[in-house]
PLY file of the C-alpha trace (Angstrom):
ply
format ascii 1.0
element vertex 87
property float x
property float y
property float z
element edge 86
property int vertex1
property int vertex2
end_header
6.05 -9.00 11.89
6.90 -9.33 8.15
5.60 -7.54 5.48
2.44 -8.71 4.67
1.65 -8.38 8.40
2.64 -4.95 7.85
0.42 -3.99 5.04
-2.25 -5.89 6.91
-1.56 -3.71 9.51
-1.12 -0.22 7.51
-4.46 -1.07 5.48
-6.69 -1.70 9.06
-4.89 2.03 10.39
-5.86 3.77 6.51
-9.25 2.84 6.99
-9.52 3.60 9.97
-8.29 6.95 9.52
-10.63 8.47 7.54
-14.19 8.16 6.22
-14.36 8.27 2.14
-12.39 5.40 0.67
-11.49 1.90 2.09
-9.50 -0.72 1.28
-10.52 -3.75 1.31
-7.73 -6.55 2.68
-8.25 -9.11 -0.27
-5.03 -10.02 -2.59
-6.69 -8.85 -5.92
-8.32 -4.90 -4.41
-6.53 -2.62 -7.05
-4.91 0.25 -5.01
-3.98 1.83 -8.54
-5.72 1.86 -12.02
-8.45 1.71 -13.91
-10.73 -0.12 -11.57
-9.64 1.16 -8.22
-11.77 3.14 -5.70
-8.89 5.34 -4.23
-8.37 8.65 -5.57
-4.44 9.55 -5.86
-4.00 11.62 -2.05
-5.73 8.62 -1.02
-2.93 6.29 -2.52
-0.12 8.72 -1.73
-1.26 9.04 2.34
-1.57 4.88 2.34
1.42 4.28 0.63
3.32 6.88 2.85
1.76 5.35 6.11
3.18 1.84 5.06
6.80 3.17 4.57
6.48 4.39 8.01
5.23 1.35 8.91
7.94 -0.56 7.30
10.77 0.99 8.85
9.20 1.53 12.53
8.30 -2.07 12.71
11.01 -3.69 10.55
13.38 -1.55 9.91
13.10 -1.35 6.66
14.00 2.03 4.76
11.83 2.45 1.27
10.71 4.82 -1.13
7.18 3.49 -2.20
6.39 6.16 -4.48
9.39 5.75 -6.70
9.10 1.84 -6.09
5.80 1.73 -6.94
5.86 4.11 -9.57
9.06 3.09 -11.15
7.48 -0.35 -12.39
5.13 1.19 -14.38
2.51 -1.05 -14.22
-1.12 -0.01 -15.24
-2.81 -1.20 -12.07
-1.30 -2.50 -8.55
-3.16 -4.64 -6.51
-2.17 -6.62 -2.67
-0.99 -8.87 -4.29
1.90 -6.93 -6.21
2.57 -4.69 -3.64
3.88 -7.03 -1.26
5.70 -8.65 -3.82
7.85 -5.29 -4.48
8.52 -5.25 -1.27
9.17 -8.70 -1.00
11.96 -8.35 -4.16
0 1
1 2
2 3
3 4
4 5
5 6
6 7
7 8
8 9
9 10
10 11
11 12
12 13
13 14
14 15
15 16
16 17
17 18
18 19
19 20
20 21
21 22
22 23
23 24
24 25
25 26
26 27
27 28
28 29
29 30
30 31
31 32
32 33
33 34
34 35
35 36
36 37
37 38
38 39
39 40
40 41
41 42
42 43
43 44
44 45
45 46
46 47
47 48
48 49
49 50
50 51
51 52
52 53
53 54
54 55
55 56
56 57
57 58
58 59
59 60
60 61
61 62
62 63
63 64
64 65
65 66
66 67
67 68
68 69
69 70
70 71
71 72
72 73
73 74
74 75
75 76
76 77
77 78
78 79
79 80
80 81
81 82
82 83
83 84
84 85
85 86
């Protein structure tokens, strides 16, 4: 598994999880800003889910909240997500 497989895999388990918001698997679906469908528990609980993710399947230890919050970026789609954790 590497980590696109794993955020593959942590978006199928979010939506699975629950009922109001989905994400859709596509490189440009903004997870956060101005455009995106996900309310901010909604973002924490997938982006929390993936660092478990991360380190149960790869081993890899992360803090996506200040990772993803440190860049500062107005909106975070796929596509730069797995880049950060690519870097």
């Amino acid at each position: 598994m590497d980590i696109k497989e794993a955020v593959d895999s942590s978006i199928k388990e979010f939506n699975k999880s629950q009922d109001k918001f989905k994400i859709q698997n596509i490189d440009d679906f903004e997870l956060i800003g101005q455009n995106s469908t996900l309310d901010s528990m909604a973002i924490v609980n997938f982006l929390m889910l993936l660092e478990k993710k991360l380190l149960k399947d790869l081993n890899i230890k992360i803090n996506l909240m200040d990772k993803v919050f440190l860049e500062k970026k107005e909106k975070l789609n796929i596509k730069d997500l797995v880049s950060i954790l690519e870097s």
